[in-house]
N, C-alpha and C positions, 0 to 999 in steps of 0.2 A: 515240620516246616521251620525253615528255620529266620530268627527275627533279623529286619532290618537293621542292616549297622549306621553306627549314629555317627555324624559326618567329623573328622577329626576340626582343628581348628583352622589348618592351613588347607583343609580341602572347603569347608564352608566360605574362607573369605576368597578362595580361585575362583567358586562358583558364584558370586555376587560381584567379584569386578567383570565376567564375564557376561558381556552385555547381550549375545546369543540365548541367555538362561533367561533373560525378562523378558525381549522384544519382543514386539508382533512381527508376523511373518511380514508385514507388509514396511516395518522400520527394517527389515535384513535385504542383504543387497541381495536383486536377483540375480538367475546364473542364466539369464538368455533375456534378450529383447526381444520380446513379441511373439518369444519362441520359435525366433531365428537364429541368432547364432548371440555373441558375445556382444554387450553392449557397449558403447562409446558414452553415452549420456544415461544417469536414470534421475529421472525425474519424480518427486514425491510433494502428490497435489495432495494436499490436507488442508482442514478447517483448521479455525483458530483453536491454541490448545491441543491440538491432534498428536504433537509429539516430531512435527516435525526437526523442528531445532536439534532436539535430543538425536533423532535418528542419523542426522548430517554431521554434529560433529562427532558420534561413535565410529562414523564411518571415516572422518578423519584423523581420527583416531588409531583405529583399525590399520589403516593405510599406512600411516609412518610407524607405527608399531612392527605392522608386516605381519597383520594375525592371518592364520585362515579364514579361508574366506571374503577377506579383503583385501591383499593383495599375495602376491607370490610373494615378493619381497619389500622389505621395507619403501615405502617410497622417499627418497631424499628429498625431494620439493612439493611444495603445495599450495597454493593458491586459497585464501579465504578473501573472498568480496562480496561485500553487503552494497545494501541502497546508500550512504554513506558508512566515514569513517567509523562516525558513533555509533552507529548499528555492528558495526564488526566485534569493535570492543566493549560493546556492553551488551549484547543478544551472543556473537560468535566464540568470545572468549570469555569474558568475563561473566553473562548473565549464570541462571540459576538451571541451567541445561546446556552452558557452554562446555569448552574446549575443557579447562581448568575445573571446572566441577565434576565431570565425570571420571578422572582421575583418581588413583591412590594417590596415596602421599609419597610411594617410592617411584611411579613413574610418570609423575605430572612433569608436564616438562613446564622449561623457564619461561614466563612472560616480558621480553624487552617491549617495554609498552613504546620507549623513545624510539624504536628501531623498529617499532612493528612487524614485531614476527616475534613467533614460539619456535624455542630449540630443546628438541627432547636428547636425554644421553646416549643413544646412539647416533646421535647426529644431526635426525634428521631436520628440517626445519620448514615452518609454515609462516610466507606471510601475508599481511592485511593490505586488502587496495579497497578502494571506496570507487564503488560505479558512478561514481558523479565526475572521477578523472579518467576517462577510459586510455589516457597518454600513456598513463602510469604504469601499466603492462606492457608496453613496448617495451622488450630489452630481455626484461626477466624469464627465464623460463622452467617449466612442472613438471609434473609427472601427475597429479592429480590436481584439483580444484574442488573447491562448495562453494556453491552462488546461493546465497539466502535473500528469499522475497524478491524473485527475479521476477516478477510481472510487476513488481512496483519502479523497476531500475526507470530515469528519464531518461539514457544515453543505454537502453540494453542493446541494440545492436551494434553499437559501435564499439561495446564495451567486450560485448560475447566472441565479436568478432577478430578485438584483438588480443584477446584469450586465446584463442584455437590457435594463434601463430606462435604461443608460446608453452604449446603443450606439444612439447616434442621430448622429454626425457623418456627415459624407461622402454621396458617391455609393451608396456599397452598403458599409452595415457589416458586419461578418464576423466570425467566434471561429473557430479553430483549436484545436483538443482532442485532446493528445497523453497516451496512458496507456498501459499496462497493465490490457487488462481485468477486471471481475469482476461478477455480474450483479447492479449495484446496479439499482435501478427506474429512476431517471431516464435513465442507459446506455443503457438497454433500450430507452427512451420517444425519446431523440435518434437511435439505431438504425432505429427505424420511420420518422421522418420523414421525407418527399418532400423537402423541402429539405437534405439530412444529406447531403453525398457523403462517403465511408468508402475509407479504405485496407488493408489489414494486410500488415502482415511479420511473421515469425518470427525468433530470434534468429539462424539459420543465415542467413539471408539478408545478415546483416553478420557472416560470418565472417570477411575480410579485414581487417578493426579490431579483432579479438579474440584473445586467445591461443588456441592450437590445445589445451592442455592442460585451462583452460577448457573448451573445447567439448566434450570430449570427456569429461571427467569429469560436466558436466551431463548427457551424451547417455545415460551407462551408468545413470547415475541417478535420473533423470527421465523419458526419452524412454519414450513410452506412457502415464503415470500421469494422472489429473487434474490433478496440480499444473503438471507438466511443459507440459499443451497451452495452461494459461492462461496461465502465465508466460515459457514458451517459445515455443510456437505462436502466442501473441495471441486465443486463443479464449474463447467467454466460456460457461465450464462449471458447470452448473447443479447442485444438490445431487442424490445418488443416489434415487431413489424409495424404495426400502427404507432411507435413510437414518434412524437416531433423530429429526436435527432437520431443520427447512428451512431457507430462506433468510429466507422470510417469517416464519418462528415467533421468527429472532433480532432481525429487523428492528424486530419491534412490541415485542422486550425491551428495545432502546436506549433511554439517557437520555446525557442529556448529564453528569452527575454523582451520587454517591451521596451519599443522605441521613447524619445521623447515626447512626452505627451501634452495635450494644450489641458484638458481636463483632467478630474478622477474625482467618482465618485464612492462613497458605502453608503453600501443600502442596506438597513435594517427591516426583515421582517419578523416584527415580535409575536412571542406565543401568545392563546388566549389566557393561559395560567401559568405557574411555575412549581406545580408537584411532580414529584417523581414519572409519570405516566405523560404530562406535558410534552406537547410538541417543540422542538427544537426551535431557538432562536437563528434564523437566517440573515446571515454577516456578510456579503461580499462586495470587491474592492474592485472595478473597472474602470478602465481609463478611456480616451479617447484620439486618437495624431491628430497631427494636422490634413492627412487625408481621409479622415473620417472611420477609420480601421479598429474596432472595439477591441479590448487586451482584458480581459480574466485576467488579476492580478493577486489574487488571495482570497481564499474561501476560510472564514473564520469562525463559524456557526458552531454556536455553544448549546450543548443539552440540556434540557430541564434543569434550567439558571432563571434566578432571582430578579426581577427585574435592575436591578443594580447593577449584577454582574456580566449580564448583556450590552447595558448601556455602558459600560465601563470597557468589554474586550472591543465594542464597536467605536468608541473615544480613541482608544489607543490604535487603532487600524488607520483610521483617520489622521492620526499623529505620523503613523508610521510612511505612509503615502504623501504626507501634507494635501490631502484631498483639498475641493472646492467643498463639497457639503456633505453632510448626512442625508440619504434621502430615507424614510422612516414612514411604511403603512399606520394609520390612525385608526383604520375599521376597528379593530379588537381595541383598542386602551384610549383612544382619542387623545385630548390634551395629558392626556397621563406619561404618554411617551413621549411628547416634547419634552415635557417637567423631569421624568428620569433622566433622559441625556443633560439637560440642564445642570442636572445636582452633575451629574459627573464632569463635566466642564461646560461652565456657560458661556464661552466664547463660542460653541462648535455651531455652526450656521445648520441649521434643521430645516429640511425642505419635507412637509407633509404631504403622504399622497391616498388617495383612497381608493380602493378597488369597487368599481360599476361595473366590471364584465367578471365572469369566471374567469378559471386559472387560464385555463385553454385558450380561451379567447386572447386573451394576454402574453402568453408566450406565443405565440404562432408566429407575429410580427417578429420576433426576437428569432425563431429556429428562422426565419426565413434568411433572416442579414446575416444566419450561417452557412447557408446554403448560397449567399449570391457572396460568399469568401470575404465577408463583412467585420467577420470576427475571428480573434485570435484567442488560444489562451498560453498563457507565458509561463510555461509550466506542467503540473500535471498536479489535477485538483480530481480524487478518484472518487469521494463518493459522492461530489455534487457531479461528476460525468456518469454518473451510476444512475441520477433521477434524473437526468438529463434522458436518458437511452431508457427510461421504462418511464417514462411520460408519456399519457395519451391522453386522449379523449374523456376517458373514465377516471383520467388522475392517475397515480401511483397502484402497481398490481397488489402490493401490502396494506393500498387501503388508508395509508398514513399523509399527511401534511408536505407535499413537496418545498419543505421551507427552503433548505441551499438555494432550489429552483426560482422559488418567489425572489428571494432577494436579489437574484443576478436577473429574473425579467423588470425588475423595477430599477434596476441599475442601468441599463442597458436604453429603456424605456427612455430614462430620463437627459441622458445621454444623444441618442441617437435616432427618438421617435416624438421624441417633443421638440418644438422651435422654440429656441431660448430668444429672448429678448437681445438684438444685440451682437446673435451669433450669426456665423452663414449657416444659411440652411445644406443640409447633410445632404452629398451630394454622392452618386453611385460610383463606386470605382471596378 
């Protein structure tokens, strides 16, 4: 029998820049959609840590290289757009699974950070757009693209939209869409499509790259919950049926910004303690017009934070709006929580409130003035629209403290279901 030969030196390092010898089958591009024909779009729904990032830029990688299996030939154009600019150049190029790290040192190509775009020595060249300018792709045109954290985009279809007008190079142009799910419409819409071929992993599936501590405190955590299957699993989980709000009812509140406003409040809901295991301090920032139209303005809720450091990022939210007050629950700390915002500035006007109903009872009022197109939000605030849409009757399906939620019904509350001294009473539009 004869012994295995032991790999020379220039065949061990071909086989280790070859990113084919590591991947999983589900980081390699498929060779059909749906096991129809050739795909236009592949889309790779993964958990946090799953390995997406890695597997998007190998593949553009791949592409301007012109390996097998990723393209026929070299592609000369390509499209990288993240959720912003900073997300491109510190997660797409530069982070620790970008463009530039998975590179040798002979064919890493150049990063013109000022010109944004990479140019590799055969030419070919990649550059950065932030989906927050969907303008900024009118003109330019591909041969490929990777859209990272395309369910988080605020402007995805106008952004996706004027992508496809500029993917006209080459033999068979192509996008690659690498995210963490959430059921935005368009998601949903590139999901159904015959041309869409679709990967997923969960974050277990790249345990090997992760800390075991990590994994294990997400697992105690999370595993089971809604949050857990979309962020962890890769699943794309829809709001509870018996939830107060929808998916669609927050959908049709989005604006892109809030008008001038006569109020704004933050509302603080602090935790009962502040160890590790502590429920979330709930920060958020709502305004009011002069037609009585409520505006979600910043969701600022801090984790298992010090009472200090609660009272501190809720000061500066306040700064940051020039709010009218702090509105701040007392049940859990009583005069303790006036006292803490105090130490952190004692000019900021504290308006204490207490809770006599449950949560439910309390938010109901609140989903309603979303349902009679009462409220806006100026923006997109993803994980408090998360406990928004698995809010019911029983609370949260994880069982956990819907803080984000507290603080925006008591913001809102205060705003829009109490008669202020003074003010006109809040009138239906």
């Amino acid at each position: 029998m004869k012994r295995a030969r032991r790999l020379t030196q220039p065949e061990a390092v071909y086989l280790d820049d070859r990113w084919e010898t590591s991947a999983r089958p589900d980081q390699l591009p498929p060779f059909r959609a749906n096991n129809l024909g050739v795909w236009s779009q592949w889309l790779i729904m993964g958990g946090r840590g799953a390995g997406k990032t890695r597997a998007g830029a190998e593949w553009a990688r791949g592409c301007a290289l012109g390996h097998e299996g990723f393209a026929k030939m070299p592609m000369g154009r390509i499209a990288l757009i993240g959720e912003t600019m900073a997300d491109v150049r510190d997660v797409m190029v530069e982070g620790v699974s970008g463009l530039l790290a998975i590179h040798s040192r002979w064919d890493r190509p150049l990063w013109e950070s000022s010109r944004r775009r990479l140019q590799w020595r055969n030419g070919a060249i990649a550059q950065c757009f932030s989906a927050e300018d969907p303008e900024s792709l009118r003109g330019p045109q591909f041969e490929g693209a990777w859209l990272d954290e395309f369910a988080k985009w605020r402007h995805a279809q106008e952004c996706f939209d004027m992508l496809q007008f500029g993917l006209r190079l080459g033999f068979h142009p192509r996008q690659i869409i690498t995210t963490t799910p959430r059921p935005a419409p368009l998601l949903r819409r590139l999901l159904s499509e015959g041309r869409s071929a679709v990967t997923r992993a969960g974050t277990k599936a790249n345990a090997g790259f992760l800390a075991a501590e990590f994994l294990e405190t997400i697992r105690q955590r999370f595993e089971g919950t809604r949050l857990g299957r979309q962020e962890l699993d890769g699943e794309i989980v829809e709001e509870r049926a018996d939830a107060l709000w929808t998916r669609d009812m927050i959908e049709c509140a989005r604006v892109e910004r809030a008008p001038p406003l006569r109020r704004i409040v933050v509302a603080v809901d602090p935790p009962a303690a502040s160890h590790k295991r502590a429920d979330a301090c709930g920060i958020v920032a709502v305004g009011i017009d002069a037609e009585n139209i409520l505006y979600v303005l910043a969701d600022d809720t801090i984790s298992a934070a010090r009472p200090h450091a609660w009272a501190q990022k809720a000061v500066a939210l306040y700064h940051r709006f020039e709010a009218d007050a702090l509105v701040a629950e007392v049940n859990q700390g009583g005069d303790m929580v006036a006292a803490v915002i105090a130490e952190a500035d004692p000019t900021v006007p504290v308006r204490r409130v207490r809770a006599t109903r449950g949560k439910f009872l309390r938010a109901a009022p609140v989903a309603q003035l979303y349902e009679q197109g009462r409220a806006r939000h100026a923006g997109i605030f993803s994980k408090l629209e998360d406990e928004m849409c698995d809010f019911a009757a029983g609370g949260l399906s994880n069982g956990r403290s819907p803080d984000r939620l507290d603080a925006l019904v008591w913001a809102v509350t205060e705003l829009a279901l109490v008669k202020q001294a003074g003010e006109p009473k809040v009138r239906r539009v």
